[in-house]
C-alpha positions, 0 to 999 in steps of 0.5 A: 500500500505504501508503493500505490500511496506514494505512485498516487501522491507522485503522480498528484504533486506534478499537476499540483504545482504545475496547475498552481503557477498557471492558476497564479499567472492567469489570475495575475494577468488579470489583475494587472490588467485592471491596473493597466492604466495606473501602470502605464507611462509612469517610468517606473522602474522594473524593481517597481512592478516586480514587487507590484506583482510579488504583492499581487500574486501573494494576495492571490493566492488563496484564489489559485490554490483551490484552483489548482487543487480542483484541476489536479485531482480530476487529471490524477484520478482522470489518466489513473482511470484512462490507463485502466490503473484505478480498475486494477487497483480495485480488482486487486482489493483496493477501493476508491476510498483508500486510493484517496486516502493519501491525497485526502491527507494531502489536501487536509495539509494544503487546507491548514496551510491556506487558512494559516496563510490566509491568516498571517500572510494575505493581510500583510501583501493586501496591506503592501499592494494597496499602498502601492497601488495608492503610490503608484497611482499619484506619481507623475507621468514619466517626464517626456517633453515632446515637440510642438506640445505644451508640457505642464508637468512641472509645478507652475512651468509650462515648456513648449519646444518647437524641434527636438533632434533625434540626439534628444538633445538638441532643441530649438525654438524654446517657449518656457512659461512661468506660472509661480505668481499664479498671474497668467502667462506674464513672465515668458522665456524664448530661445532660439535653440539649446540644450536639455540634459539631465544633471550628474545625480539625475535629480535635475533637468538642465536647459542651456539656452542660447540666442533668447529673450526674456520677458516679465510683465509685473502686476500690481495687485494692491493698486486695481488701476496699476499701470503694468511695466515691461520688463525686457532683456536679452541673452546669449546664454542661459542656464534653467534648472528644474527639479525633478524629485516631484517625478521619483516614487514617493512611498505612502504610508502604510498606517493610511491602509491598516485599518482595511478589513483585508489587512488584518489578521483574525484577532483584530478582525475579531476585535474590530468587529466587537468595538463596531458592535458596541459602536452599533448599539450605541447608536441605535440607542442615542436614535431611541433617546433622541426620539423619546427626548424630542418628544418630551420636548415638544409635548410638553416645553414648547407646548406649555412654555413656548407655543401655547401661552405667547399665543393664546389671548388672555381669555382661553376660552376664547376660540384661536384666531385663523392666523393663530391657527395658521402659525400653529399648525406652520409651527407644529409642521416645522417641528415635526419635519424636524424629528423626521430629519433627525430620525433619518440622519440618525438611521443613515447613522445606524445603517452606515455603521452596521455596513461597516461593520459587516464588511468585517464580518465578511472579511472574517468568515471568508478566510474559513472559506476560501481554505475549506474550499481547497478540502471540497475541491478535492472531493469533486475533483478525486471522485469525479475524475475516477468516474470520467475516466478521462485523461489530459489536461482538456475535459478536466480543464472545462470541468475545473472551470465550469465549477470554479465559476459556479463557486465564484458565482454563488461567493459573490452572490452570497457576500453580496447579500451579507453585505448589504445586510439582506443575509446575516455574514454567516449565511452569506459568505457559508452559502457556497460552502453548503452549496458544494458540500452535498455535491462532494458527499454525492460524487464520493458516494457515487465514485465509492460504488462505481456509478457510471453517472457522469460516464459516456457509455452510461447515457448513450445506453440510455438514449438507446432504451429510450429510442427503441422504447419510442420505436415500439410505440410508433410501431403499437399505434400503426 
């Protein structure tokens, strides 16, 4: 037994890896192209997107690891079946059950390992990715100052170049606005040709200038009817310095990101979730004290003391006038509009924080989840690829794919309905595990007793039953 469980685990750990970095590299495509704009025309370095995508694979992973199980265990048991090795094991004694114990064991091992990793290593590459993802998304442009177009990526500089040469260099018919005083285009450079070079450090670009003018027309803000002088000159050279540390990778801070439910482990998600309970409460309790305190107040102050004394003449027996009557009923209207606002800001209140905090619980009872799922995508994997019976890597593929987005359909649906509070975070986010649960219990039933029900063979005798059955009731009519 120990031969076949190590030939079984043998030939299950090879697709396992090698459908594990396919699963990584789709999903990371993917990703990246969501991204692709941020990303683009930045200049970033390539040790800048080589961790970008570390980070992402890293949060990813979890995706790809049930994935890559369900995948390998329908191509193990799938070639072992077409190779007629599953049929010789059991005529040698050996069952179903025993020939998945190993891999069973093996996937109980990859679970535990997923919900540690979920656990202690997804919060921490959710919290590095989305820092950089913020970082990468607030850097400038790449610095590229192109012919005939009027570059603004300097703080309150505008450059116009009429011909750059092909050296990217040399350049002619300079045009360089300054914008500092934020008056208009009142301070103008121009130059017949020059130079644009970037200093020894990289940290500036250098404009040698030659054959220009320069022009400033001051504006006198504190006089409105100020004459505006211009200022004109000449020369021959010039030197123009610009700094470029505002286009260099500026690393966010971290801290910004730390309170996102998908950077935190299970003990602050855990405590997180019963503060905002406490938060909740306490909210819904101030939305009861302050409807009981405003109707106190206008059943009993305003009417006593406010509304009815001020208004009533000095006979009360006296009926109210029609304009008396007319500026009660305003005042009552205006009253009871305004406990009406109140209730409804204060529900807003309530209903933003219990939001909040179900997004927690989501986060929560996801990291169970996703791990458990690798467990069950063993279980129809296993089973079903001994009862296919088909090697390969093209029918297990379209199999793994049409039940990984049957599961993804039913996770989204449920965190949806856990969100928006419409299912509790519970019931929401378990969904597509009960769903898949009695799937797992019947394949291994059916693979355990030797059920042809996914097999070919299986329904092509049936069609054939059904076909001579409807032949002999043609033939009975006749």
């Amino acid at each position: 037994m120990k031969i076949v469980y190590r030939y079984i685990i043998k030939n299950f750990l090879g697709p396992l890896v090698l459908t594990f970095f396919v699963a990584i590299f789709i999903l990371l495509m993917q990703f990246l192209w969501k991204y692709v704009d941020d990303l683009v025309g930045k200049g970033l370095e390539i040790h800048v997107l080589l961790k970008f995508m570390f980070y992402a694979a890293g949060s990813l992973m979890n995706m790809a690891l049930p994935l890559a199980i369900l995948l390998a265990s329908l191509m193990t048991f799938g070639n072992m079946g077409e190779r007629l090795e599953v049929v010789a094991l059991k005529s040698a004694g050996i069952p179903i059950s025993k020939m998945m114990a190993p891999l069973a064991m093996v996937a109980v091992l990859l679970t535990l390992f997923a919900f540690w990793y979920a656990d202690k290593v997804i919060p921490v590459a959710n919290l590095k990715l989305r820092t950089l993802i913020y970082t990468v998304q607030e850097q400038k442009p790449a610095l590229n100052i192109e012919s005939g177009v009027f570059y603004n990526g300097f703080d309150d500089i505008t450059i116009r170049i009429g011909h750059k040469h092909a050296d990217n260099s040399t350049i002619e018919d300079v045009l360089i606005y300054d914008h500092s005083r934020h008056q208009g285009n009142v301070t103008m450079t121009y130059a017949k040709s020059g130079t644009m070079t970037m200093t020894d450090d990289g940290k500036n670009l250098l404009f040698i200038l030659y054959d220009g003018s320069f022009w400033d027309e001051s504006v006198n803000t504190e006089s409105r009817g100020a004459s505006r002088p211009l200022n004109r000159a000449t020369f021959k050279e010039q030197y123009k310095r610009f700094d470029l540390s505002s286009f260099e990778l500026q690393e966010s801070d971290e801290e910004f990101f730390a309170s996102s439910q998908q950077a935190m482990p299970m003990a602050m998600l855990s405590e997180k979730i019963d503060t905002m309970k406490v938060q909740v409460e306490r909210a819904q309790l101030d939305v009861t004290k302050g409807f009981l305190n405003n109707l106190y107040y206008f059943s009993n102050y305003v009417r006593d003391k406010q509304v009815m004394k001020p208004t009533l003449p000095p006979d009360s027996l006296k009926p109210l006038t029609k304009q008396q009557k007319i500026d009660a009923y305003k005042y009552a209207r205006q009253n009871a509009e305004a406990v009406v606002n109140s209730a409804k800001f204060a529900e807003q209140d309530v209903y933003f924080r219990e939001l909040s905090m179900r997004s927690y619980q989501v986060e929560y009872h996801n990291k169970f989840t996703f791990s458990l799922a690798c467990l069950l995508f063993f279980f129809i994997g296993a089973p079903l690829g001994s009862i296919i019976r088909k090697g390969g890597i093209g029918i297990p593929l379209v199999i793994t794919v049409a039940f990984f987005t049957f599961y993804f359909m039913i996770t989204a649906f449920g965190k949806n309905m856990a969100t928006t509070g419409q299912m509790s975070a519970f019931g929401g986010v378990w969904l597509s595990t009960l769903v898949l649960i009695p799937i797992c219990i019947f394949l291994t039933y059916k693979a355990t007793v030797d059920s042809g029900v996914m097999s070919g063979e299986t329904y092509e005798k049936l069609f054939k039953k059904i076909k001579l059955k409807l032949q002999s009731i043609i033939k009975a009519k006749k």
